[in-house]
N, C-alpha and C positions, 0 to 999 in steps of 0.2 A: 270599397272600390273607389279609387280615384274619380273626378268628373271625365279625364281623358282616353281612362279605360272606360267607362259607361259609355261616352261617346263613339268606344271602336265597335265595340259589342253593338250598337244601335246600328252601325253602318253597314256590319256584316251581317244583320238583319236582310236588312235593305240590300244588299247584292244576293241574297241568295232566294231571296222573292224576284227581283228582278229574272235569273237565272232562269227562274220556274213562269214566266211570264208567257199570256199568252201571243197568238198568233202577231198582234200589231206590231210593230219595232218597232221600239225609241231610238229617238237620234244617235245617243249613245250604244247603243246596239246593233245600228245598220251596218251590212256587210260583215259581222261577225256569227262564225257558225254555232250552231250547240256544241260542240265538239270545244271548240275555244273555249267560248264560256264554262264548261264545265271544268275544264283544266285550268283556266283562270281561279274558279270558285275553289275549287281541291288547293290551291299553294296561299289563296287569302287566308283559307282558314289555319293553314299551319301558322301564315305569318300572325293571325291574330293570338294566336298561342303565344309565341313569341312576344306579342306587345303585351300581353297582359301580366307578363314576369318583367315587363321593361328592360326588358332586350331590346332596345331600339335598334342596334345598328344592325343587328342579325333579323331584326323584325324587314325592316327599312329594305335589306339585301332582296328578302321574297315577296315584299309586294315590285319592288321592281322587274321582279322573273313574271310577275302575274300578269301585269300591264301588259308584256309581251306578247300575252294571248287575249285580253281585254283591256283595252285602256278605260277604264268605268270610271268615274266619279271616285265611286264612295273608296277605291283603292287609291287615287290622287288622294283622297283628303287624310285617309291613313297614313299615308309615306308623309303629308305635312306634318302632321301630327309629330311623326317620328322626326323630323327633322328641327320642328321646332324644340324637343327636347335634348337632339344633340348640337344644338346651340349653331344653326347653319341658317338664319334668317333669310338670305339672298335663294338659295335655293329651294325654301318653303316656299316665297311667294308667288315664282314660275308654278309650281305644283296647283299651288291653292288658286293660281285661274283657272289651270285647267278642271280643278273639281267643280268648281262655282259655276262653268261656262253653260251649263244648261237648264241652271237655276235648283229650282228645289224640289222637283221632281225625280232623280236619282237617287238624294240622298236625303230626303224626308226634309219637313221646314225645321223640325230643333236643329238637325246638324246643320244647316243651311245656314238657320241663325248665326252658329256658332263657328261656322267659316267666315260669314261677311265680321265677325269680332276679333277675329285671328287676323284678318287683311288690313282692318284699322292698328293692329298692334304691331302688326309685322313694317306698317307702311311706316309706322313711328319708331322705329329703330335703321330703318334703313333711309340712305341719301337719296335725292334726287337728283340727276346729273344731265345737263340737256348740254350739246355742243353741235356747234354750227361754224361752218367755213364757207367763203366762197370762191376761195383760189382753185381754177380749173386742176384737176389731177394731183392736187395734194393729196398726202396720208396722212390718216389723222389717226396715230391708236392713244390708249389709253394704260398707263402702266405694262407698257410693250405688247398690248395685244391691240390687234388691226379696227377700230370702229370703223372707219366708211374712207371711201374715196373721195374727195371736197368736186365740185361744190354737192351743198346738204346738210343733214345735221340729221342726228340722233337723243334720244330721250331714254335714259336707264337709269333704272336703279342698282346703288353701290353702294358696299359697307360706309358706314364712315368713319375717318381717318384722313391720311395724306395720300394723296392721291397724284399726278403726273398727265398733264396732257402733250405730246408729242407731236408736231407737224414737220412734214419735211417733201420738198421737191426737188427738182434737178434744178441749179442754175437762182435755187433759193436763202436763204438764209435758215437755217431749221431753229423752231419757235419753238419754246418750252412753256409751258405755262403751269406749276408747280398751284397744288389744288389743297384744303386743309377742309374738308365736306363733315356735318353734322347730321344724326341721324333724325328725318323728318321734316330737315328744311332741302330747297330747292335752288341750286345754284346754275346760273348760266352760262359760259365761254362763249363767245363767239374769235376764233381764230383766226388771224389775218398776218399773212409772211410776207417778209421784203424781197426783192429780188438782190441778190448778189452782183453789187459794183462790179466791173473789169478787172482785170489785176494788173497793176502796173511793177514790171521788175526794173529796179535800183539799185546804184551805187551811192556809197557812201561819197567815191572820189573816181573821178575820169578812171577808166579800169588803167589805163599807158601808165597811169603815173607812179603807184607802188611798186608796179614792172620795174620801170626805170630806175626807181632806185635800188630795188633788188640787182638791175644789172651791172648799176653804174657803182655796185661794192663788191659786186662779182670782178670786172674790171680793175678796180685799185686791186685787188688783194691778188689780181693775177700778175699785176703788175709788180706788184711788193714782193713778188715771190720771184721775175722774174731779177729783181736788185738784189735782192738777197743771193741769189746765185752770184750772178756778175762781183758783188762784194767779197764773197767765196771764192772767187777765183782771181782778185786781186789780190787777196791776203795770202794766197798760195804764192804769188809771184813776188810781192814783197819778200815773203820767209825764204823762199830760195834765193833771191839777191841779194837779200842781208845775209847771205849762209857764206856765197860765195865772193862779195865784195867787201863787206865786217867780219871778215875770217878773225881777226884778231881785235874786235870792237869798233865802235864806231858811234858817235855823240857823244859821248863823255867827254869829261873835262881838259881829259891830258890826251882825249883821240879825236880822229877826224870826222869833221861832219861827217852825215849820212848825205850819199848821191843824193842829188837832187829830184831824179828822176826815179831815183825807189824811195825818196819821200815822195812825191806827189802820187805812186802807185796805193803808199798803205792812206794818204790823205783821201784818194779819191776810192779807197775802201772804205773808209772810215761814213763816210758822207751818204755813201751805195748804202751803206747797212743803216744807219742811221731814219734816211728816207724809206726803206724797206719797211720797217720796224710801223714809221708811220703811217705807211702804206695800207699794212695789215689791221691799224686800231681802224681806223679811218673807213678802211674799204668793210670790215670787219662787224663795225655796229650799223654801215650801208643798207649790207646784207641782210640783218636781223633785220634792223627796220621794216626793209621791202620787203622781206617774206610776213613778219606780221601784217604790213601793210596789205598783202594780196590775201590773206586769211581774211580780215577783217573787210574786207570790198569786195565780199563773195556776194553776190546776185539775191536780192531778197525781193517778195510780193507784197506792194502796196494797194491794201484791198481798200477802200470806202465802204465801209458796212455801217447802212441803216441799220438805227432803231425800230424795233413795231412796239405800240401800245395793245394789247388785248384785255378788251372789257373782259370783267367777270360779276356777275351780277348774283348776289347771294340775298340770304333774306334779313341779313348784319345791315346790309348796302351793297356797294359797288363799288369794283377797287379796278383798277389798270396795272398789267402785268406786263413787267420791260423783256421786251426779246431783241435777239440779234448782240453784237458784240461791237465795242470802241475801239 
């Protein structure tokens, strides 16, 4: 038999004397009836069945139904037991105060012993984690779950690994303090957040002034458009005058100039179209400009955001951790 099954068998000793105890209550027995106790005693002893084929988690299952009806010592120190063999050290050591809390009276001095030796082994595998703020109504959790309201601080034990301290308030800068905890030593945080500068919103450029050139290529190009028409309708007027006054030629060599007044029609077509033409490049890349230009001078927020320093005090040294953002 293991030393850890010898130790269940010794505790179930000891609750089932207790059970049979007489009249005086122990602390750990006030306000529970015989009735409890007895149904307590009836699911330990299954559970101990269970531990002694090291079934832990199915053991682990019924001393938790027993507690229900007796929260006793010697069934906390079992469920450590079980816990410490399936590898869950954070939630042995909760257990193992409560078995230890009314000394060695409950559970005999060997098992007593061998709980205060479990608690120095247990406390050597686990972190120690203290965190302290004192920004009014900050939240402080820890790997997303809620530790305390600031100002305050708290004191827990945590696996160790990487770990996450989180602070955040309204109208604050929200603090990260990224944690790397060893199991046995004792690290400190103390968390302090900046407030959030004003925000100031900005342009690149006077807002009128992308506008304007957006408009002032809107304008050429409507203007380009409307030359280009009027050139259209000069070339129309030239083709019909040259149709019916150069019925039989006209500028050639051996024929008569052209009227002078239906050349200066296709001349002042010529001139229409031409300006059109530049109208359209002109007013054209205006346009693009000014529309990039109004995308590009859309309205942005110039925050000032402090840095915070947040000590953290390990048993390495002591490091300063950067919050806030540039």
């Amino acid at each position: 038999m293991t030393a850890m099954r010898w130790l269940a068998s010794v505790v179930a000793v000891g609750l089932a004397t207790a059970a049979r105890a007489a009249p005086a209550p122990k602390p750990w027995a006030a306000g529970v009836s015989d009735a409890e106790q007895t149904a307590a005693f009836a699911i330990y002893k299954q559970a101990n069945a269970e531990f002694e084929e090291a079934r832990y988690a199915q053991a682990l299952a019924m001393y938790r139904e027993a507690i229900k009806h007796w929260d006793h010592p010697s069934i906390r120190f079992n469920m450590v037991v079980c816990l410490v063999n399936l590898d869950q050290p954070l939630e042995a050591i909760d257990d193992l105060e409560s078995a230890l809390k009314y000394g060695a009276d409950p559970l005999g001095a060997a098992v007593y012993e061998q709980g205060l030796t479990y608690k120095k082994l247990l406390l050597a595998q686990l972190a120690k984690l203290e965190v302290a703020s004192k920004e009014p109504n900050a939240t402080i959790t820890l790997d997303g779950t809620a530790l305390f309201t600031a100002p305050g601080s708290i004191a827990k034990l945590v696996l160790p690994g990487n770990h996450q301290i989180v602070a955040t308030k309204p109208g604050f800068l929200t603090t990260t303090v990224p944690l790397v905890l060893v199991g046995g030593r004792r690290t400190v945080a103390n968390v302090v957040l900046s407030r959030l500068e004003p925000t100031t919103i900005v342009h690149r450029w006077s807002v009128w002034k992308p506008w304007a050139i957006a408009g002032g290529g809107a304008v050429l190009a409507i203007a380009g458009a409307y030359l280009e028409y009027r050139s259209y309708e000069n070339y129309q007027s030239y083709n019909a005058g040259f149709g019916q006054q150069c019925a039989t030629g006209c500028g050639g060599p051996t024929q008569p100039p052209i009227p002078a007044e239906l050349d200066a029609t296709r001349h002042r077509a010529a001139l229409q179209n031409g300006a059109a033409i530049s109208m359209f490049v002109v007013g054209g890349l205006a346009l693009a400009a000014g529309s990039i230009g109004v995308y590009l001078n859309q309205p942005r927020a110039l925050t000032e955001k402090n840095l915070t320093l947040t000590p953290v005090i390990g048993t390495r040294g002591a490091s300063l951790v950067l919050g806030g953002a540039l």
